[in-house]
C-alpha positions in Angstrom: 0.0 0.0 0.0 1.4 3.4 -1.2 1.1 5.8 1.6 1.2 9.8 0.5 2.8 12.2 2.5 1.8 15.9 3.6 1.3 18.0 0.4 1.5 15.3 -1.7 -0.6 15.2 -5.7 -2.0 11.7 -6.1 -2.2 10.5 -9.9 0.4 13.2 -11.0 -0.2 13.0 -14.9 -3.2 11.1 -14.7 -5.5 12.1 -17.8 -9.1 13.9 -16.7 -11.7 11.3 -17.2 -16.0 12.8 -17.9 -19.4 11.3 -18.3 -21.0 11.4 -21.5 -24.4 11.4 -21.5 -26.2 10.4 -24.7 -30.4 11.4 -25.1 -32.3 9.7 -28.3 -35.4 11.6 -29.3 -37.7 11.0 -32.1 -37.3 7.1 -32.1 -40.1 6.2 -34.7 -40.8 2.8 -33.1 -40.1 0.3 -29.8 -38.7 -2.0 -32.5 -35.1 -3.5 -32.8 -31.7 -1.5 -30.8 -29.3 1.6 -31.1 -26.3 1.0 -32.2 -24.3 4.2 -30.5 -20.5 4.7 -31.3 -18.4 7.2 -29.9 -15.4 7.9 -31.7 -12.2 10.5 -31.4 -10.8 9.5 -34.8 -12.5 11.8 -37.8 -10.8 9.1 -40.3 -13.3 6.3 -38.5 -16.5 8.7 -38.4 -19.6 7.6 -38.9 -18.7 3.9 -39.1 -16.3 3.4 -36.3 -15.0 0.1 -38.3 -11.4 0.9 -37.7 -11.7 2.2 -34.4 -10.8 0.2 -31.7 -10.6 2.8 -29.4 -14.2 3.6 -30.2 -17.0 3.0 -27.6 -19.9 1.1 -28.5 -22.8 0.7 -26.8 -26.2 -0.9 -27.9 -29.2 -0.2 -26.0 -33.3 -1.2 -26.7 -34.8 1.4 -28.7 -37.0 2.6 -25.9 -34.1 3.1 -23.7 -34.1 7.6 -24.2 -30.8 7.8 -23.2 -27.3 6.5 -22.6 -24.6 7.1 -19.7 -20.8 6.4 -20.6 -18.7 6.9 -18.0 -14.5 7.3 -17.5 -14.1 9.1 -21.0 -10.8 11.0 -20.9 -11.2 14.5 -22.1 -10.7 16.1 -25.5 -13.0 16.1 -29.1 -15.6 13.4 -30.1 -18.4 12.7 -32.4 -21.1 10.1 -31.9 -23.3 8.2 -34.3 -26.5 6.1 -33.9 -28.5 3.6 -35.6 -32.1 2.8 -34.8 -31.1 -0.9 -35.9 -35.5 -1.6 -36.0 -34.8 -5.3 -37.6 -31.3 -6.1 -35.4 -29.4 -7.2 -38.2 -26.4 -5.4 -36.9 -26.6 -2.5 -40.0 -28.0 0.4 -41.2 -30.6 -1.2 -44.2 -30.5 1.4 -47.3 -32.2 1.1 -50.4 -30.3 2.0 -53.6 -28.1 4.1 -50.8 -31.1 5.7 -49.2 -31.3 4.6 -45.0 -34.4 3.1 -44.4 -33.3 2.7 -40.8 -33.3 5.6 -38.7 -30.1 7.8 -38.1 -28.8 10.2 -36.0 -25.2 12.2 -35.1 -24.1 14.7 -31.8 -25.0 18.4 -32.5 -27.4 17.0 -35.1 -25.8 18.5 -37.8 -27.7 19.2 -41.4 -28.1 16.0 -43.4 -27.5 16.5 -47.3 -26.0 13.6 -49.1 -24.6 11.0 -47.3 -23.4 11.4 -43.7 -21.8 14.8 -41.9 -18.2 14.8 -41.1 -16.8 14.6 -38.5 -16.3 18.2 -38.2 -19.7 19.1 -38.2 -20.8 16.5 -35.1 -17.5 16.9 -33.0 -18.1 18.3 -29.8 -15.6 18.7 -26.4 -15.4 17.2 -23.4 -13.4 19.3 -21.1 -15.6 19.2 -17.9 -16.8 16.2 -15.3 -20.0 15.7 -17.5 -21.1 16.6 -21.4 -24.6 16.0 -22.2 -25.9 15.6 -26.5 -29.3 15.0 -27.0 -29.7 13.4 -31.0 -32.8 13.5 -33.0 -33.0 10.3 -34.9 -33.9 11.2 -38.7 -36.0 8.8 -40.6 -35.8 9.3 -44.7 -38.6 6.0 -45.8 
């Protein structure tokens, strides 16, 4: 057991670690999970494929929200898919989602996903809250 002395800093260096909490809204239906990632790396964004420092989480569709604890501080971007049939995928047609979608600071949706740019956000406090409005196109 390490004992500290007077005046001592414990965890000298140690990186600052936040919650991240994550709020659905819109969810067209009780049907199927979201598939949440959390990502640092703009090169892995929306997919997260790559990432293996990317957190996923997947949660029922009716869950409203997600908690992620011990996150260490710095720029992020999350995507979601209401995954309705839980096939593990977001089901297009001729490119088109006809799953439901959404990304953090719910950024405009033109053709084909935002960057990263447009859905990063900070962490640089104890807690960051993004709410995402899950966009349905069929």
């Amino acid at each position: 057991m390490l004992l500290l002395g007077a005046g001592a800093v414990p965890l000298m260096g140690a990186t600052p670690v936040a919650r991240l909490d994550v709020g659905f809204n819109q969810v067209r239906s009780e049907k199927g999970l979201l598939q949440v990632c959390v990502t640092a790396a703009p090169d892995n964004f929306p997919t997260c494929v790559d990432d293996h420092n990317a957190t996923r989480r997947s949660v029922p569709a009716t869950a409203g929200s997600l908690r992620l604890d011990g996150l260490p501080y710095g720029n992020y971007a999350v995507a979601v898919i209401h995954d309705e049939n839980g096939n593990k995928k977001l089901d297009t047609i001729a490119g088109i989602p006809r799953e439901g979608f959404g990304f953090s600071r719910n950024p405009a949706i033109r053709f084909g996903p935002p960057r990263f740019s447009a859905a990063r956000f900070t962490i640089n406090s104890d807690a960051e809250e993004q709410q995402i409005k899950i966009r349905y196109i069929l």
